[in-house]
N, C-alpha and C positions, 0 to 999 in steps of 0.2 A: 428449637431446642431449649428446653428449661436450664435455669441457673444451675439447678445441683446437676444433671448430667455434664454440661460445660464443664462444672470443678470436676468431675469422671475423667474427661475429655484430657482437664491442662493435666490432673494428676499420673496418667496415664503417659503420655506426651512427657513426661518428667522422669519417671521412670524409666522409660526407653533410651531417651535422649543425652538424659543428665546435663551436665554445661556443658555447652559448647560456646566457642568464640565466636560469636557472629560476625567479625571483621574478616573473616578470613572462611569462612564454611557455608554451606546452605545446608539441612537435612529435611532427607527426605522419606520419611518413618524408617527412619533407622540407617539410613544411607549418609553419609557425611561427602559432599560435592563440593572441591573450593571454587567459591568464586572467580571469578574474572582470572579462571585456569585455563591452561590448556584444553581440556577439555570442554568448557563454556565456549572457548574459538571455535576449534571442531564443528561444534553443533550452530557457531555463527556461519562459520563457514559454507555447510553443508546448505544450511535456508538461504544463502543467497546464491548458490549455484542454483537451487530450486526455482529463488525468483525469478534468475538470469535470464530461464530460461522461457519460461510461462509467461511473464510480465514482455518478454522479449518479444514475444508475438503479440501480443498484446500492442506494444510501442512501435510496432513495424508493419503493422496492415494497411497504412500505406503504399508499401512494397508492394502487398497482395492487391491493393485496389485497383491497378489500372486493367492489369488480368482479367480480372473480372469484372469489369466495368465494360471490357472489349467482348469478351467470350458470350455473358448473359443479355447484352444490349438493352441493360434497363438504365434509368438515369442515374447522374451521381446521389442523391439522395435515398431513394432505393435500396442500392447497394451499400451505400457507407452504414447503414442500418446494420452492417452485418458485423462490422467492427465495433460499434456504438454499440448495440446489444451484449456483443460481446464484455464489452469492460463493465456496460451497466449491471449486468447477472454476475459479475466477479465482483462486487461489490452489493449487490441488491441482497444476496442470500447471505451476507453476511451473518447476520443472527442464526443462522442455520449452521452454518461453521462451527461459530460459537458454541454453539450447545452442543455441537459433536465434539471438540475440542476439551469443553468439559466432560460430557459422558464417557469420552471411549479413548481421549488422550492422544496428544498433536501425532504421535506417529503414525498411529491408525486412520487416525485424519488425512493427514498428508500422503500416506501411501492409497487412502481410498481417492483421494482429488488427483493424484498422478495417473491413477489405473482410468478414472474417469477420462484425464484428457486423451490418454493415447486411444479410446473406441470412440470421442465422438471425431479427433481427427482424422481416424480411417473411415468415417461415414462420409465424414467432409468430401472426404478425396472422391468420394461419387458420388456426388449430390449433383442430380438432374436439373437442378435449379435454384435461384438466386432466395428462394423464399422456402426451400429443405436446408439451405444453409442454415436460416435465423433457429432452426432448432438441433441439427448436429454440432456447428458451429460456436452462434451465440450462447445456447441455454447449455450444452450438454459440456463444450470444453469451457464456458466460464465459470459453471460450476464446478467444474474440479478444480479452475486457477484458485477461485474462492476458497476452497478448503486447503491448499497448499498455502497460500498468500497468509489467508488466516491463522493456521497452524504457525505459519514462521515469527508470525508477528506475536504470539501469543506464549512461545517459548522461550523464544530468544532472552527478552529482556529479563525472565525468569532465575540465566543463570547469572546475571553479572549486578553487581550493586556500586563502584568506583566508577568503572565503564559504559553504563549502563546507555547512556545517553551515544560513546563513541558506537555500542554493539547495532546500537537501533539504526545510527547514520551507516554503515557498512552493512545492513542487511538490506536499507532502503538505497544502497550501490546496485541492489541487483536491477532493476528495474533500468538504469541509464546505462550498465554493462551490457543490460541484454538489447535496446537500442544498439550499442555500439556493435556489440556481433552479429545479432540476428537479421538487423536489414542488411550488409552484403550479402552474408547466407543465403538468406532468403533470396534476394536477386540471384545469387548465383544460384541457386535450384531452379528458378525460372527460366531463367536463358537457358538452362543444360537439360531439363527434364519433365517441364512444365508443372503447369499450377498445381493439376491433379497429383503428381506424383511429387510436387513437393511438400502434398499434405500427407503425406506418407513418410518422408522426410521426417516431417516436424512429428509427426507418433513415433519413429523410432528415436529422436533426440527427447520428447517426453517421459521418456520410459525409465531413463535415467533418474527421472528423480523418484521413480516411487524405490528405489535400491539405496537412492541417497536420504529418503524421508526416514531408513529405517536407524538411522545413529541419533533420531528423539529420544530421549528415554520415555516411554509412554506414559512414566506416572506424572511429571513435569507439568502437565496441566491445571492440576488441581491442590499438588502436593508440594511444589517445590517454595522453602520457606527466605520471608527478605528479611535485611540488616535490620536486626534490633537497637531500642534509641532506650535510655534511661527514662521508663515511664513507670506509674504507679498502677503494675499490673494487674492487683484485684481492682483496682477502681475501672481500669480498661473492661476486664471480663466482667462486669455485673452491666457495663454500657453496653457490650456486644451484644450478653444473654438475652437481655431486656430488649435490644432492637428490632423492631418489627415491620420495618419499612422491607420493600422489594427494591431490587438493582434496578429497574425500570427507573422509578422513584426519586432513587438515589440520582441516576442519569439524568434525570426531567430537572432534578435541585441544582445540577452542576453549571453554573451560570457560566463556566471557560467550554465544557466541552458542548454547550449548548450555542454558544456565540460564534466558536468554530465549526461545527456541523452546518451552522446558514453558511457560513462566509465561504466555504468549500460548494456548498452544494450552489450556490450564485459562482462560484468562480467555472468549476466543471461543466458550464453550458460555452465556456470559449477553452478556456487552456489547454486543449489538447486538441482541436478544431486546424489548426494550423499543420500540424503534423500527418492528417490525414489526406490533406489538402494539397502540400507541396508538394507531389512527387507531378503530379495531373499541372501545377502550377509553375511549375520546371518546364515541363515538357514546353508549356503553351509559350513558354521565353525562348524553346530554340535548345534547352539542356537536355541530353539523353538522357533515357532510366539510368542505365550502370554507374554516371557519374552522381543522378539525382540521391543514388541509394546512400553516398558517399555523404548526405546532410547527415543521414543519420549516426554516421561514425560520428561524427564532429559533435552531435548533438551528445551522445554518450561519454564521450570522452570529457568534455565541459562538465556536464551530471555528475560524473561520477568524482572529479578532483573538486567538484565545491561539497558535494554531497556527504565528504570523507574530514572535509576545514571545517565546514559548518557543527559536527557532530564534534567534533573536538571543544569550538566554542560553545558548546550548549552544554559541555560536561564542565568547562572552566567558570562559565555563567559572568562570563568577563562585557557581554553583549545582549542584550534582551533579545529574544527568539522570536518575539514579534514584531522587533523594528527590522529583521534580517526579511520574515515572510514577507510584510507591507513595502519593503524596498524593493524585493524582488519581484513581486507581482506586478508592482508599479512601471521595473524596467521592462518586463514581459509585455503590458500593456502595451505601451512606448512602441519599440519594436515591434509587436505586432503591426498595430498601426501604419507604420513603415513599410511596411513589409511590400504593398504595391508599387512601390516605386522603388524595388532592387529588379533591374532588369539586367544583372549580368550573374555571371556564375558567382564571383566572390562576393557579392552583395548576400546571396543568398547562403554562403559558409559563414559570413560573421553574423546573418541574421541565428542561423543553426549555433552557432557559437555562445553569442547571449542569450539565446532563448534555454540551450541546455545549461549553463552555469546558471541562469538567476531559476529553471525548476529542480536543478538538484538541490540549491538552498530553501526552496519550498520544501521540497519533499522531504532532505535532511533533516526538518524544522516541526514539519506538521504533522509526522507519525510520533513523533518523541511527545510532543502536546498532549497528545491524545490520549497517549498510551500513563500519560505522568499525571494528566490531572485528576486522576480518581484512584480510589482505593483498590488497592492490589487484588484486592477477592473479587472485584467485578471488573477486571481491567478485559477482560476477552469481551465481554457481554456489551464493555462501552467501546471495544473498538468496533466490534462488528454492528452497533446501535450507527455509528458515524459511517464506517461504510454502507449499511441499508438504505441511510436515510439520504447521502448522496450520488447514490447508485442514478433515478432518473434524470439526474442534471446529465452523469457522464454517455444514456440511453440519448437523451434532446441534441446534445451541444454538437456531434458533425453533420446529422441528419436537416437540422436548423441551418447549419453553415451551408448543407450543400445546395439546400432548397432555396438560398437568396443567392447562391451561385448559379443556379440554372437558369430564377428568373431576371437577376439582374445580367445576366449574360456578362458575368466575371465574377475574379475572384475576390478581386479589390475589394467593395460592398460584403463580403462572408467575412475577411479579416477584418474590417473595421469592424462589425458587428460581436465580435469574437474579443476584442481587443476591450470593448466597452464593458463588454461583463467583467473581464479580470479586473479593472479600472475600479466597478463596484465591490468587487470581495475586496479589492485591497484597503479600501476604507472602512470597511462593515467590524474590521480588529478595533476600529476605535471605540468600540462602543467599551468594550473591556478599559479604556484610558477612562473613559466618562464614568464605568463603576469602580476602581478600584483604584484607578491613579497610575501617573504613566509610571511610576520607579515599582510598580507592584503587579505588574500585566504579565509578566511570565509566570509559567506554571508551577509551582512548587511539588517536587518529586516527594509522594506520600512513602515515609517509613514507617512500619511497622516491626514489633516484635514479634520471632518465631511462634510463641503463644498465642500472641492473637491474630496475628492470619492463621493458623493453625484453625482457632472457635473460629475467626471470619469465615472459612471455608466452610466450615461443619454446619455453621450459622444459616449461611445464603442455600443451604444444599440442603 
């Protein structure tokens, strides 16, 4: 876009809008939405019953794996592929989100990713075999969590600017809420109606959220404008006009979300290895499934109350954000570690205990990073850049775990191995201490004025 169309653009944008208080409104061509309103809840609310649910199978195939580990008699590496693929495609297509997200607007997104899950989970439910799953299963429902996951993360933060950081920690609740409900669930569909029929189950609890994708407002993607700061506005717009770099560009420049995307994609070959592991690693102690499913409560319930503390400290900024991730990962490591030498039932609720409070302070931590260290006009483009790009760690890391399970004939050897990778991401943050300085390593949330993410937008499109 040329300078003088730009002046078109804010002149235009001026007339419609006139002043408005940015401390209290967002507009959205001609629409005036307050902030961190009731209405911005609503819509937090809404993406995280979405995640709940999605993300919730997602954190519980576990539950599914021993079913089918007994039913298709392939090994555990085999089959855990079918989980692992799973999370890998709900992150691998990321940039495909993305660009539907901008083109066609998170509602349409989300309601196209909810319609998607409930038909590849009715394929699921009759799939002949362990290797028709890796495609009704893995590619078809992780592509729709992708565009649901994506959509939510890419709205939400949209409406709130005070809250912003609390809105992100209570969306990324869904994710350890849907642990906390959906592995009994899940158990209980299998004990009462089997595996098959409880992929039938889970399309008719999926169904719900394309009903609930519909309270997006669909222009929100691309439109909706953040808190203005005292800047020297034509000097802004002759910078924007003139800007001729790509979001890619921009992405590849950002030395935080580029330091994070390694340190994630080295951690996702273990941190979530364990969770598929222990229900098969219960049993081999002597604990039955019904009670095993019960780690997963404990695990969501931990997640969900540091997941909801931590997001409050990241909005007070009373604590750097990266000595909470590097602590946590650290005590995850630790425990892991440990983890072969809990041979009773309560060994394995306090291991589920630490392991869920120190990844909801990850997760509380590490979506708000992401989403904060870049410019609002490419904030979709750079989340779904960081989920592409660590999508095959989350593909490697149970398939890896279950195949030094098989041949070390234990589990012990899989957790250690699992435990070492978190151990390496939780160091790999330092490298941010070594550029910037430790008092300077959290992410500073980019503000812009309505006018210029206004050209930003017009700008990158």
């Amino acid at each position: 876009m040329s300078y003088e169309n730009t002046k078109k653009l804010v002149s235009k944008y001026k007339n419609v809008h006139g002043e408005c208080d940015p401390d209290s409104c967002k507009c959205i061509y001609g629409v005036e939405i307050a902030s961190d309103s009731f209405k911005s809840y609503l819509v937090c609310f809404a993406a995280t019953v979405c995640n709940t649910v999605l993300m919730g199978y997602s954190c519980s195939f576990g539950v599914l794996f021993p079913p089918l580990l007994d039913h298709f008699k392939q090994d555990s590496a085999t089959t855990a592929w079918v989980g692992s693929l799973y999370l890998s495609i709900s992150t691998l297509l990321g940039p495909v989100s993305a660009n539907l997200c901008d083109r066609y607007g998170c509602r349409v997104t989300a309601f196209f990713g909810g319609l998607t899950c409930v038909l590849g989970l009715l394929l699921t439910s009759q799939a002949p075999s362990i290797f028709c799953m890796y495609l009704t299963y893995s590619v078809i429902v992780g592509f729709g969590t992708c565009c649901v996951y994506t959509a939510s993360f890419v709205v939400v933060p949209r409406y709130f600017i005070k809250r912003r950081a609390q809105a992100t920690g209570i969306l990324s609740c869904g994710t350890s809420v849907g642990s906390l409900v959906m592995g009994p669930l899940l158990q209980l569909f299998l004990d009462s109606i089997g595996w098959r029929n409880t992929f039938i189950a889970m399309a008719g609890i999926a169904s719900v959220t394309c009903l609930i994708a519909l309270i997006y407002d669909s222009r929100t993607a691309n439109q909706i404008l953040v808190n203005e700061e005292e800047v020297n506005f034509e000097a802004q717009t002759m910078v924007i006009a003139k800007k001729q770099s790509t979001w890619f560009e921009d992405i590849l420049k950002n030395r935080d979300l580029v330091t994070w995307t390694v340190c994630c994609g080295v951690l996702f070959l273990g941190l979530y290895n364990p969770q598929v592991l222990l229900i098969t690693y219960a049993e081999e102690r002597g604990i039955p499934a019904d009670k095993s499913a019960m780690f997963f409560c404990y695990m969501g319930l931990a997640s969900t109350v540091s997941r909801i503390c931590v997001s409050r400290i990241c909005d007070s900024q009373c604590i750097n954000a990266q000595t909470i991730i590097q602590g946590a990962l650290l005590s995850i490591s630790a425990a892991t570690g440990l983890l072969p030498f809990a041979s009773a039932y309560y060994h394995i609720i306090v291991y589920a205990l630490v392991f869920g409070f120190c990844d909801g302070c990850f997760g509380g931590c590490i979506n708000f990073q992401v989403i904060g260290c870049v410019q609002s006009h490419i904030t979709s483009q750079a989340f779904g850049f960081w989920m592409g790009v660590t999508s095959p760690s989350l593909a490697a890391g149970p398939p890896i775990a279950g195949y030094v399970a098989d041949k070390m004939k234990s589990y012990g050897p899989a957790f250690y191995v699992s435990a070492a990778f978190v151990f390496v991401a939780a160091v790999i943050p330092c490298v941010l201490c070594c550029s910037y300085g430790r008092n300077n390593t959290s992410v500073t949330q980019v503000k812009v004025s309505p006018e210029e993410h206004l050209i930003e937008r017009e700008t990158a499109l």
